[in-house]
C-alpha positions as CSV (number, residue, x, y, z in Angstrom):
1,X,92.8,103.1,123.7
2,X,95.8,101.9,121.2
3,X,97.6,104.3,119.7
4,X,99.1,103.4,116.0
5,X,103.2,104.9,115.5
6,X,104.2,107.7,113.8
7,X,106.5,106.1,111.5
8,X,109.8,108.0,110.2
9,X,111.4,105.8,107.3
10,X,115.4,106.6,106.5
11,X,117.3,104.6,103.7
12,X,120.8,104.1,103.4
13,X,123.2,102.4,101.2
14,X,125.7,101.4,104.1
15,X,123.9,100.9,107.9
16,X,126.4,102.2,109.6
17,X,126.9,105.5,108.1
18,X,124.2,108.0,108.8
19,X,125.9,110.6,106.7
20,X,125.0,108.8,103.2
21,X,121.2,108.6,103.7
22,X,119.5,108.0,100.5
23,X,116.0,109.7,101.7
24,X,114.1,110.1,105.0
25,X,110.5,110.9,104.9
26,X,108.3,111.9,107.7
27,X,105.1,113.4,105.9
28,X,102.2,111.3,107.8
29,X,100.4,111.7,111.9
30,X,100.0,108.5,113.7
31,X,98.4,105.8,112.0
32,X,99.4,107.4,108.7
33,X,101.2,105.4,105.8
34,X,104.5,106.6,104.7
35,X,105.7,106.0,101.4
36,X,109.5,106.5,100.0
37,X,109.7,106.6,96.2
38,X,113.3,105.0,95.5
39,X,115.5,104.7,92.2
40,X,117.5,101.3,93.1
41,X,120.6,99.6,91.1
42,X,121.2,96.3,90.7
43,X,123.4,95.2,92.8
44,X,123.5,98.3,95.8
45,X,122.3,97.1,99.1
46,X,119.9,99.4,100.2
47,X,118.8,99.6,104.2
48,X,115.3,100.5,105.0
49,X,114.9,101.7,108.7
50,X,111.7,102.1,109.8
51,X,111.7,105.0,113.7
52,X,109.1,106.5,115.0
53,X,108.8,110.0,116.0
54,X,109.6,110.0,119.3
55,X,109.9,108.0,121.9
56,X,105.8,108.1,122.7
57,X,104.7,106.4,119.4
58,X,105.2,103.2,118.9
59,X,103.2,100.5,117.6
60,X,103.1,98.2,115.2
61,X,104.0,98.5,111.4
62,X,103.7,96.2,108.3
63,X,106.6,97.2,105.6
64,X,105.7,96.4,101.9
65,X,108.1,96.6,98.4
66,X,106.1,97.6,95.1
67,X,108.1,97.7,92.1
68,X,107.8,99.7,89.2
């Protein structure tokens, strides 16, 4: 039986520096989608890190962008 992950998502401005997370949203069970709204400005990187729960779930994941 395959299991799907329990994604976490976290977004940053600067990878490196946990302490100026944009968001982090954990909201879904495996196999559920999780979804970040996110105000962006032209010009501000923005890292998207995609974790799972623990170190149980994993599986595979398909990340998408939909602009406003």
């Amino acid at each position: 039986m395959q299991l799907s992950a329990d994604l976490v998502l976290h977004v940053r401005t600067d990878c490196s520096e946990r302490a100026i997370e944009i968001s982090c949203l954990d909201v879904g069970n495996s196999g559920d989608t999780e979804s970040i709204p996110l105000g962006a400005t032209a010009g501000t990187p923005i890292d998207l890190f995609v974790d799972s729960y623990n170190n149980v779930s994993a599986g595979s994941f398909e990340p998408s962008i939909t602009p406003d």
